[in-house]
C-alpha positions in Angstrom: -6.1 -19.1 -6.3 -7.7 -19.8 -2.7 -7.2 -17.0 -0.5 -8.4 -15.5 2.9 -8.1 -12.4 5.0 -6.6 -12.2 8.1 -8.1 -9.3 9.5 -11.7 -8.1 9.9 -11.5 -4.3 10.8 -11.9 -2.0 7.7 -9.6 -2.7 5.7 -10.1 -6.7 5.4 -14.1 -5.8 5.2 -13.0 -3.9 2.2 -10.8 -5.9 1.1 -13.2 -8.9 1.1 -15.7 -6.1 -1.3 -13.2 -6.1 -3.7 -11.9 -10.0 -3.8 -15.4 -11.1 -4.1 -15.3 -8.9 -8.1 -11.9 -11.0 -9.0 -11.9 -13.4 -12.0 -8.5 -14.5 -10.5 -8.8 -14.7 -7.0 -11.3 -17.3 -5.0 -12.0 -15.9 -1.6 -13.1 -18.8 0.9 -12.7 -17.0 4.5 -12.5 -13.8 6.0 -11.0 -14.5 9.5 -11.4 -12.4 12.7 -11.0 -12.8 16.6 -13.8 -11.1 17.4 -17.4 -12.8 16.7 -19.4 -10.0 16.6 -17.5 -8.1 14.8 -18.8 -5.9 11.9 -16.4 -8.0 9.4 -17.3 -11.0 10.4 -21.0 -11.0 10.4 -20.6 -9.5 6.7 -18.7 -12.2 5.8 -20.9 -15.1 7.7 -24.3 -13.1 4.9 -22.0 -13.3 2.0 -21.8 -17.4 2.5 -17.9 -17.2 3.3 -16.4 -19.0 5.9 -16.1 -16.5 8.7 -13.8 -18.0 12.2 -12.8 -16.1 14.6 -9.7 -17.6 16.2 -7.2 -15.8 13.9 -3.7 -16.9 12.2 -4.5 -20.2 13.9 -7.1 -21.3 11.8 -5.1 -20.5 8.6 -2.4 -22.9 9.7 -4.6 -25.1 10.5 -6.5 -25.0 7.6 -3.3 -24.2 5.2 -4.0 -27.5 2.7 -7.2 -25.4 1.7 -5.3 -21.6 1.4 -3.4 -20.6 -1.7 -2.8 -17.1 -0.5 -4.1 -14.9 2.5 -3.9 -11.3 2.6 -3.0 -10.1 6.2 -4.8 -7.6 7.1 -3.9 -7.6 11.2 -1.0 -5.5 12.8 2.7 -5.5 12.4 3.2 -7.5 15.5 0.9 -10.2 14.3 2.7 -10.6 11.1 5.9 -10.9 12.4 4.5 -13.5 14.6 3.3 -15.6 12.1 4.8 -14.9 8.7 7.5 -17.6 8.9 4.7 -20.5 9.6 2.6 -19.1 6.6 5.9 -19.9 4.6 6.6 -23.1 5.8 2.5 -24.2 5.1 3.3 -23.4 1.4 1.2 -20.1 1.7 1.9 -17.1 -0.4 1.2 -13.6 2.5 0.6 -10.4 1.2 1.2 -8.4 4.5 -0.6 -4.9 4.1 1.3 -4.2 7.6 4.1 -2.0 8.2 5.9 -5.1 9.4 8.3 -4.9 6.5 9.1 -8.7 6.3 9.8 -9.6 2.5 10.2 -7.9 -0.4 8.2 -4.4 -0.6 6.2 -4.0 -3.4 4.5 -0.8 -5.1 2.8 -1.7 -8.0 3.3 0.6 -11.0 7.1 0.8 -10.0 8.1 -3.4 -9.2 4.8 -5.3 -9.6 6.7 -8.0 -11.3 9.8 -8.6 -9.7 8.7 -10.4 -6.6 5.6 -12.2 -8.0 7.7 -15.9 -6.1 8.2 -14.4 -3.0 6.9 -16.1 -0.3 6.3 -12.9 1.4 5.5 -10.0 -0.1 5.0 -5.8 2.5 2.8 -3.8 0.4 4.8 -0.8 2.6 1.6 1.9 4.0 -0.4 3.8 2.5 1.4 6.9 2.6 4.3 4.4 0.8 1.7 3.3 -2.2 0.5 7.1 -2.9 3.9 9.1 -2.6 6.6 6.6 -3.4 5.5 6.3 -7.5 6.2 10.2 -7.1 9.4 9.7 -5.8 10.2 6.8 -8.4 8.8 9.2 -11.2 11.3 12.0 -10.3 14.4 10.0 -10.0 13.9 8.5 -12.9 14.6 11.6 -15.3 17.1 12.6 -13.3 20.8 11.8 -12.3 20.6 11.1 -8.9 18.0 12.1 -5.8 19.5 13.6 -3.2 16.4 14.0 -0.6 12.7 13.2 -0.6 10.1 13.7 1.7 6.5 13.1 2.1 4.0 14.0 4.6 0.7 12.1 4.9 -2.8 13.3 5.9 -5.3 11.4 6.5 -8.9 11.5 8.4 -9.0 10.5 11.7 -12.0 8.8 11.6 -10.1 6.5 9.1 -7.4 5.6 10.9 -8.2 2.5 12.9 -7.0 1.0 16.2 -4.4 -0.9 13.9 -3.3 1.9 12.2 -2.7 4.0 15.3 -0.7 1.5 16.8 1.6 1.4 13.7 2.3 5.2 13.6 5.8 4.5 14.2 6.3 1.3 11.7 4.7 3.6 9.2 6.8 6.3 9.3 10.2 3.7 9.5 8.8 1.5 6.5 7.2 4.2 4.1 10.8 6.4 4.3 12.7 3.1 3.7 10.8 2.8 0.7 11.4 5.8 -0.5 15.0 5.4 -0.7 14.5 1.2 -1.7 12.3 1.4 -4.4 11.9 5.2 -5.1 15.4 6.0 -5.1 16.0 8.8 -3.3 19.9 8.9 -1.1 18.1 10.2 1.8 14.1 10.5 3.0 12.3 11.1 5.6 8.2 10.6 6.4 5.8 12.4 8.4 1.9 10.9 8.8 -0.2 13.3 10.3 -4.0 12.1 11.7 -6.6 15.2 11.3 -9.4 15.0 13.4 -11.9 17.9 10.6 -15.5 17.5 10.3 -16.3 17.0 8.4 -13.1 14.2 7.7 -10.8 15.5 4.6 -9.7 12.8 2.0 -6.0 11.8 2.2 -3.8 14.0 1.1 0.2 13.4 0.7 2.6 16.4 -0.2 5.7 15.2 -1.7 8.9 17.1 -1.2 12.2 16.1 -3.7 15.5 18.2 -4.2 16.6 18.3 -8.0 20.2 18.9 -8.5 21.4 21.6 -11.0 21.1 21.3 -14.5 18.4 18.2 -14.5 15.6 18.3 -17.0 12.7 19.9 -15.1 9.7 19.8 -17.9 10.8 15.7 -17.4 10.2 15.4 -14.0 7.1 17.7 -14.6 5.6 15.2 -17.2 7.1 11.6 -15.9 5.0 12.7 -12.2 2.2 13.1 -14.5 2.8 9.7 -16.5 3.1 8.2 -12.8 -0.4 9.6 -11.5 -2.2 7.9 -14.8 -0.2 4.6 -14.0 -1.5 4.7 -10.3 -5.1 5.9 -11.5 -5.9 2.2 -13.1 -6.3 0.8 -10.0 -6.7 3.3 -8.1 -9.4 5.6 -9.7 -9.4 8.4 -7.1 -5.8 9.2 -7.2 -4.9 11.9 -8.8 -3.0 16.0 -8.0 -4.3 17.9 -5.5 -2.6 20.7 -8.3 -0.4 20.9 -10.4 3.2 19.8 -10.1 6.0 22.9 -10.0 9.7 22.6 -9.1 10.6 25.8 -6.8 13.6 27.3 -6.9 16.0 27.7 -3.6 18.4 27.0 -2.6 17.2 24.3 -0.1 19.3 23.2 3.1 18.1 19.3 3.1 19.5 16.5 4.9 20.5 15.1 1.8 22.9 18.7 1.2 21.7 21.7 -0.7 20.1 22.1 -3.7 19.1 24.5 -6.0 15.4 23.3 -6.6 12.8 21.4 -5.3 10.5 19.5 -6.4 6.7 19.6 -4.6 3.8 17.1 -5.7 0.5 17.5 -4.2 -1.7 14.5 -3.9 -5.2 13.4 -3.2 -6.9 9.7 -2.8 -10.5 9.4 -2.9 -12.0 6.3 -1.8 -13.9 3.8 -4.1 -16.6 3.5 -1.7 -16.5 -0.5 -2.0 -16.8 -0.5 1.8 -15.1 2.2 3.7 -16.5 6.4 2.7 -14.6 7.8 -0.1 -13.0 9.9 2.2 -11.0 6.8 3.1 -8.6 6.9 0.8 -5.7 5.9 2.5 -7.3 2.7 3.2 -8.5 2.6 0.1 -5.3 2.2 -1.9 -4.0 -0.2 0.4 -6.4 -3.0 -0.8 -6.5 -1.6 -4.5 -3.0 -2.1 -4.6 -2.8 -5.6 -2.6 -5.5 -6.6 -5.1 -3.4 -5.6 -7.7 -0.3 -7.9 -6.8 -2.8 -10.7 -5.5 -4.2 -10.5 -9.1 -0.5 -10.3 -11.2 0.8 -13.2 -8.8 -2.3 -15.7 -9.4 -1.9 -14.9 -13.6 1.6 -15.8 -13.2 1.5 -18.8 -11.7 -1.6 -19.3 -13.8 0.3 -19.2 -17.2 2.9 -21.2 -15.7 0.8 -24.1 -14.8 -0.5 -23.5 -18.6 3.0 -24.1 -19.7 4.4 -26.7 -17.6 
């Protein structure tokens, strides 16, 4: 499939790394609004088509684009993610914007592979909601789940900074959409070390009496090997343990609580390994980009 980025900060740069390794996916532009910027001039060495006057170049160039990837701000998707349906072009927004379907991948890669428009939630949504997903689904019901996620400073871009409070709207939403939890909550926190930590999510979750707590122990760890395939620096921070209370919750009391303690490294495509929230943003938008061109793929093969 045809695709370009909309977007040329850090996470389209690294995003363009990672396209140009598909089998699948056929990146022909990586598209900016600023000339100069570090993106761009990447993208002009690597022979792609580089412009620099933004969702308008898509449209106008939308007989030539399969797919784009937008890589911009939540305000600029919202903007424009009506006319990239109606030009016949599949968006995967990696905004908060929260238009279409969300999608994390080891939990509903597959159910939204024809949507037009498809929120990849945050990056605090793609590390802690498989956690949340994992619990709930050894257990009865969820009453609560939190998460609260850490990440560099330095990583966080002018475009993440403006989206503090999308993030924390969109990634609890998910937790209660696709991870299942009654009631959530989510917390992003921006350290400012030197030197700059690697993302790190905490993951609270209230268990109700009498669930099966060696299952949620070993279906969190099932869960981190899922997200691990594409997403090789994922893994526990330590181990898993469910702590007994009881726990006053917005969701009510409950007796224990499950905590899950979780670090992202980086794959250093672009952005430093410290990255990692970043970093499992365009691993997993790569992911769906990837599932969504086989599909259509083997479709075309049987038509």
């Amino acid at each position: 499939m045809r695709c370009a980025i909309i977007g040329s900060g850090n996470i389209g740069t690294d995003l363009m790394v990672k396209m140009l390794r598909s089998d699948v996916l056929d990146l022909v532009a990586l598209v900016g609004i600023d000339p100069e910027s570090e993106g761009l001039v990447r993208a002009r060495g690597l022979g792609l088509e580089a412009p620099h006057t933004g969702p308008e170049w898509i449209l106008e160039n939308a007989s030539n684009i399969d797919m784009i990837f937008d890589a911009t701000s939540a305000y600029v998707h919202v903007r424009h993610y009506q006319e990239y349906a109606e030009a016949g072009i599949t968006a995967i927004d990696l905004t908060p914007a929260a238009r279409g379907p969300k999608v994390i991948p080891p939990v509903n890669l597959y159910d939204h592979l024809d949507a037009p428009n498809i929120n990849m939630v945050t990056c605090g949504g793609q590390a802690t909601t498989p956690m949340v997903f994992a619990i709930r689904r050894v257990i009865d019901e969820l009453p609560y789940a939190e998460m609260v996620s850490t990440v560099a400073s330095k990583s966080a871009g002018p475009g993440t900074r403006q989206n503090i409070d999308e993030f924390t709207k969109t990634t609890s939403t998910a937790l209660r959409e696709i991870g299942g939890a009654l009631r959530s909550k989510a917390i992003m926190v921006l350290n400012p070390a030197e030197p700059p930590i690697m993302m790190r999510n905490t993951v609270f979750a209230g268990i109700p009496e009498g669930a099966d707590h060696g299952a949620v122990i070993d279906s969190v760890h099932e869960m981190v090997a899922e997200v691990t395939k594409y997403v090789p620096g994922y893994r526990l921070k330590n181990p898993p343990v469910i702590e007994e209370g009881p726990f006053h919750t917005p969701g009510g009391i409950v007796p224990h609580r499950a905590v899950v303690l979780l670090e992202v490294e980086g794959a250093g495509d672009y952005l430093p390994a410290y990255a990692g929230n970043l970093d499992i943003m365009t691993a997993a938008a790569m992911r769906v980009g990837e599932a969504i061109a086989r599909s259509r793929k083997e479709k075309d093969a049987n038509a």
